[in-house]
N, C-alpha and C positions, 0 to 999 in steps of 0.2 A: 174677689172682684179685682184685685191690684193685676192679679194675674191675666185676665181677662185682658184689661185696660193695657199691661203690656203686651199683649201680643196685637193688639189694634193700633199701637203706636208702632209695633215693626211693620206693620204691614203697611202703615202712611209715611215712616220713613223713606225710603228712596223717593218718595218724592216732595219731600223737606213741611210733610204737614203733623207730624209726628209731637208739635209743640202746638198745636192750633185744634186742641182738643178739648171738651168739655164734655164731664160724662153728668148724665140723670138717670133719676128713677120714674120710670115713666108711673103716673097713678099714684105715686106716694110724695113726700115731701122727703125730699133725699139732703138736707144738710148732715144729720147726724151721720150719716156714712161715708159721705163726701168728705170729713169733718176728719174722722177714723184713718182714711185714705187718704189725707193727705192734698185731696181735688179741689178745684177751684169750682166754684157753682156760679152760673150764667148773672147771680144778682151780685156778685163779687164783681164782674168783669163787665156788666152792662152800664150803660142799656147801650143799645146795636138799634142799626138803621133798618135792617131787614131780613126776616124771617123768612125761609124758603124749606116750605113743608110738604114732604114726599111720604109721608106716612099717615096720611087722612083724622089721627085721632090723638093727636097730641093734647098733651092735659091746659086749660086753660092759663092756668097759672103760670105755664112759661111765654103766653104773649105778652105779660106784663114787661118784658124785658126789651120788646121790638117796637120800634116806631111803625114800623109797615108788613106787614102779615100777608105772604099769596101762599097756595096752593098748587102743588101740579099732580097731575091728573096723570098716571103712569100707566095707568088700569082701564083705557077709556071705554064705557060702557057696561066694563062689569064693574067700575068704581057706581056707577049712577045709578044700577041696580040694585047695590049693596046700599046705597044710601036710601033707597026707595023702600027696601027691607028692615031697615032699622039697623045694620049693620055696623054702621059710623055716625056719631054724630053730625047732626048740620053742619056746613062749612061757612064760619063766620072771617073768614078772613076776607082782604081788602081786592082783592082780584082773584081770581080762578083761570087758572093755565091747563091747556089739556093739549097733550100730545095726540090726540086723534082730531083728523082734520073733517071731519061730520061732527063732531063736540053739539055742535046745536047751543040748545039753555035748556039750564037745570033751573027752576023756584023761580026763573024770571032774572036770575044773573046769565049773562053771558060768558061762554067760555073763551077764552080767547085760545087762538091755534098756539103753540110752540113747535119745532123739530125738537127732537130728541136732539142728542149731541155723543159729537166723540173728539178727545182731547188729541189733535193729530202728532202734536210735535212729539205723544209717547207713545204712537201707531204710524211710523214712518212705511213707507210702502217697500215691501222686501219681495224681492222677485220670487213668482210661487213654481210651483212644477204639477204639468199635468194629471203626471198618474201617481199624484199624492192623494191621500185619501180626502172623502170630502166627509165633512165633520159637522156639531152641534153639540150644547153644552146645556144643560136641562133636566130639570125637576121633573120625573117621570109620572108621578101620580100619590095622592095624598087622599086619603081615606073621605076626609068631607065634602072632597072636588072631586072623585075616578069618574062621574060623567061629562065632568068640564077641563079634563086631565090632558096631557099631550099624550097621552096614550093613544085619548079617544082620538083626537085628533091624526096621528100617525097610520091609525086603523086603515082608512082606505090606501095606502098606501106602503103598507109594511111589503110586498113583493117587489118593488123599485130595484132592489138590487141584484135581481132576476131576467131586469131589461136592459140593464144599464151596463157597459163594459167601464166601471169603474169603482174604488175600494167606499167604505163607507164604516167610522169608526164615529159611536156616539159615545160622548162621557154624559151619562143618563146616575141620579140619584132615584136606586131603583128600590134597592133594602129586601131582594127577594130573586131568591136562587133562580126559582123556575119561570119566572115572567125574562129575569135573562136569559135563559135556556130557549125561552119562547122567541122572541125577537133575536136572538143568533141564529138561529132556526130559517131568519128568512134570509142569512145572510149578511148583517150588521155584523160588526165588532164593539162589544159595550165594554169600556171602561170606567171605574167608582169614581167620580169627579174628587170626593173627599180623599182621595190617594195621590193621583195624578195631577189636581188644579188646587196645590194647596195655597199658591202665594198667586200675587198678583204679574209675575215675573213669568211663571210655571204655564197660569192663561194664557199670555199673549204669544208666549212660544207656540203653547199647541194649536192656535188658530194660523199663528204665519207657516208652521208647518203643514198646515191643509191645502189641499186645492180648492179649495172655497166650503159655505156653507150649504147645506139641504137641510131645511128643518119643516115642519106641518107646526099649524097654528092651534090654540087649544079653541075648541069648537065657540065658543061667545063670539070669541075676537072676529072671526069669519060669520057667524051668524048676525049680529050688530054690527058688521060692515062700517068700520070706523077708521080705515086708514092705517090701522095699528102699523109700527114696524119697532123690530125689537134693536134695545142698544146695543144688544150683545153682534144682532148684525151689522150695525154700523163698525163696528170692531174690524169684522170683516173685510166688509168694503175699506176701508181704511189701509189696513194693510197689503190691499189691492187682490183680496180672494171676491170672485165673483160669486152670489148668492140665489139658490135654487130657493123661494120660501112661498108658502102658501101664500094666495092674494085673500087681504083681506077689508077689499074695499075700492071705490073708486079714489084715485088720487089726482089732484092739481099738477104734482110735479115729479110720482115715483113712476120711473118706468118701467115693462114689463118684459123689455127685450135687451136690456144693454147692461152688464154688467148685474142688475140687481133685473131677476126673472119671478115675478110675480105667476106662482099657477095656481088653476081653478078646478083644476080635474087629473085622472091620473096621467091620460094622452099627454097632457099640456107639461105634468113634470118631466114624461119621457121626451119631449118634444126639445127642455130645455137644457135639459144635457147632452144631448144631440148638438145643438147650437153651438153652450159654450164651450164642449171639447173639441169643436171642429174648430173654435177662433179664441184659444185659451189667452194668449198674449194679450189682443185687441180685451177682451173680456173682462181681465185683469185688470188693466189701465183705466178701463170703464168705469171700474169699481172704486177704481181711487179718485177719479175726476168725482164721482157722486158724493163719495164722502165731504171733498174739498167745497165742492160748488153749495149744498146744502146744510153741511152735518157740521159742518166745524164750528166747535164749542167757541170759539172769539166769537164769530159771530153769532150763533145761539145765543148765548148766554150774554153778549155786548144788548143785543136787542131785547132778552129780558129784563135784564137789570133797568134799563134807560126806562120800558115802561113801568118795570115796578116799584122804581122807586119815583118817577116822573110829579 
């Protein structure tokens, strides 16, 4: 476990949180090993004003430590089907945040909208190049999900790089020879994420080295039409690479033509990379303004906090 706990502390280092760590055992009562190791445990160091829970099933016993208890909702749609399945416990916390802007209500609580967020000042916008490959970073498919899997989703569109005059390099966790062989087949480049994306340093290289993202959605997200957009593309955009990704959903305020290109069919992805390599620059810039005007964690997370803890 020490060993573990140190390499999650290098990994928060560079960015000075490397001492603002507390480890548990999730389902059990973890002093006696905390105890063993040295660790401090949350009722040593509490109680805390607010608890911000990304993991749906936290053991009750650690809200004892928090004055004010939310939720966010990462998963939106397929978190409210797994809870409707029995999947996760009820959600008794104090507010409910949900990153999908259709959220609706669950049980008679309301969800309230958040953006997702990207922390800009360690995504500065670095000038990209055209005919750099355009890239994605992704869990290819897991045995209790291969119907709800980005496979499934990639499916209609595994030829793209048959219509498109440009490079196309996924770091996909695949675990299986021939499903790469399959997918290099239409013309992709797959690299192991766990070789090439080991630190957090190693990520953001290989994004500001792309010329933006092209990813497909895993089939829910698009079927439940909820607005989804993933953090990993806010990354993108941030860095000023313009984004090719499935639409999934009607949105208030994502656009589907400027910088971040929202498609619905295969015409529509061929249609968008036609666009932004005819106006890469402009396309770029686009990308950064959306980040800036929407995504930025100051303000995300400024307007979280004020209502959660309110």
């Amino acid at each position: 476990m020490i060993a573990k706990v140190d390499i999650l502390r290098a990994a928060l280092r560079p960015f000075g949180l490397d001492n603002n760590l507390v480890v548990d055992f999730l389902g059990e009562d973890p002093t006696h090993q905390l105890r063993e190791a040295g660790l401090p445990s949350l009722e040593t160091l509490g109680p805390f004003d607010l608890l911000v829970d990304l993991r749906y099933d936290l053991p009750q016993r650690l809200f004892l430590n928090f004055r004010r208890k939310v939720l966010i909702n990462i998963d939106p749609g397929l978190y409210e089907q797994a809870l409707a399945g029995g999947g996760y416990p009820q959600p008794t916390h104090d507010l409910l945040f949900s990153i999908g802007e259709s959220a609706g209500k669950y049980n008679g609580r309301n969800w309230i909208y958040t953006q997702p967020c990207v922390y800009l000042d360690e995504w500065p916008f670095v000038e990209g190049a055209r005919d750099a490959p355009w890239t994605t970073v992704a869990h290819w498919w897991t045995p209790d999900t291969y119907y709800d899997s980005k496979r499934e989703g990639f499916k209609p569109f595994m030829s793209i790089p048959s219509k498109v005059d440009t490079r196309f390099e996924l770091a996909l966790s695949i675990g299986d020879k021939e499903e790469q062989e399959r997918i290099e087949s239409y013309g992709f480049t797959v690299h192991d994420p766990y070789k090439i994306l080991t630190t957090t340093s190693a990520y953001r290289t290989f994004i500001q080295k792309s010329a933006g993202e092209f990813s497909c959605a895993k089939p829910p997200y698009v079927k439940l039409q909820t607005a989804w957009v993933s953090d990993r593309t806010l990354c993108y955009l941030a860095t000023g690479r313009p984004c090719i990704v499935q639409n999934t959903g009607p949105s208030h305020f994502l656009p589907n033509n400027k910088g971040l290109h929202r498609f619905s069919d295969f015409n529509g992805a061929v249609k968008a990379f036609e666009t932004v390599l005819a106006n890469y620059e402009s396309e770029s810039n686009e990308a950064r303004v959306l980040a800036e005007e929407f995504f930025d964690a100051h303000k995300v997370c400024g307007a979280l906090l004020a209502r959660a803890l309110g």
